[in-house]
C-alpha positions as CSV (number, residue, x, y, z in Angstrom):
1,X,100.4,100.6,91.6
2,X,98.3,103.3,93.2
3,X,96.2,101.7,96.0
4,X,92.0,103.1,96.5
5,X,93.0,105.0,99.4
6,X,96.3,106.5,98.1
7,X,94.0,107.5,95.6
8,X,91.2,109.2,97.8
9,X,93.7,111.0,99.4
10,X,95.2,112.6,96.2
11,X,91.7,113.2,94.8
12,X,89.1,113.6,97.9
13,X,86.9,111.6,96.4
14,X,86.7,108.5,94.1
15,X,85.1,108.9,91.0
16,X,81.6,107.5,92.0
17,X,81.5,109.5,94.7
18,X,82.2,112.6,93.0
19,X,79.8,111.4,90.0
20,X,77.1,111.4,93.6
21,X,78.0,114.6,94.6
22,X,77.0,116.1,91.1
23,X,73.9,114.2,90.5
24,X,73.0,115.9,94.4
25,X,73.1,119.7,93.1
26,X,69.7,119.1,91.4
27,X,68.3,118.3,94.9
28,X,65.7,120.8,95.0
29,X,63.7,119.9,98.3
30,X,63.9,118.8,101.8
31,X,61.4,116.0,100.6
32,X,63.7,115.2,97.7
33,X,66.6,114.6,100.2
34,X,64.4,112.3,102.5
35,X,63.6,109.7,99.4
36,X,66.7,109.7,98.4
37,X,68.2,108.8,101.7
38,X,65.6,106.4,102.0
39,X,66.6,104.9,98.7
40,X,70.2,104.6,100.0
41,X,69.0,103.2,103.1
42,X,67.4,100.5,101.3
43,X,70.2,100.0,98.1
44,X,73.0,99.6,101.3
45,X,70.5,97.0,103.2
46,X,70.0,95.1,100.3
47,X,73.9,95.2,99.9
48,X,74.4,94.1,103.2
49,X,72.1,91.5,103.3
50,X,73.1,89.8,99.9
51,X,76.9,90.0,101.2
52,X,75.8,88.4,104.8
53,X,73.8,85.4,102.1
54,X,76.7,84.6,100.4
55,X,79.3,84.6,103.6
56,X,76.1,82.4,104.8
57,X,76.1,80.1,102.0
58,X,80.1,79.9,101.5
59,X,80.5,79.1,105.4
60,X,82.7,82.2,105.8
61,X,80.2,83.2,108.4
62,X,78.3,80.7,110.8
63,X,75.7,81.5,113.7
64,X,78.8,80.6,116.2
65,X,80.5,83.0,114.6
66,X,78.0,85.6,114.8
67,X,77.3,84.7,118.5
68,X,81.2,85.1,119.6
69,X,81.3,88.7,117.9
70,X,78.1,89.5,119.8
71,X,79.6,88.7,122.8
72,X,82.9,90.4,122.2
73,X,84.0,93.8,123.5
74,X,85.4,96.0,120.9
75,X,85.8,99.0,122.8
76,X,88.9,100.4,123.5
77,X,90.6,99.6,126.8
78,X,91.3,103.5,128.9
């Protein structure tokens, strides 16, 4: 079984992203580019925040939990 990323690597890009990259040749403005990357600003937020409701509602993510990663240094030790 060929796994996402074994795929990427053989093919650059997944399908969807490659389906993106196509649709973008008809970008004709500088304006054009700033709504659409507003568009996907908003499309990901939405994502983000439905995902963060359901770990929410499921328990798979609490305040605490929220709180301790806050407070957590993820920086690589020098």
């Amino acid at each position: 079984m060929v796994t996402a990323m074994q795929q990427q690597r053989t093919h650059g890009l997944n399908p969807m992203q490659r389906h993106l990259v196509s649709m973008l040749n008809f970008n004709s403005s500088e304006e054009a580019e700033l709504r659409l990357k507003k568009a996907l600003e908003q499309f990901y937020l939405s994502e983000f925040e439905n995902m963060k409701a359901t770990m929410f509602a499921n328990g798979e993510l609490t305040e605490e939990k929220v709180a301790q990663g806050a407070a957590t240094h993820f920086r690589t030790a020098y």
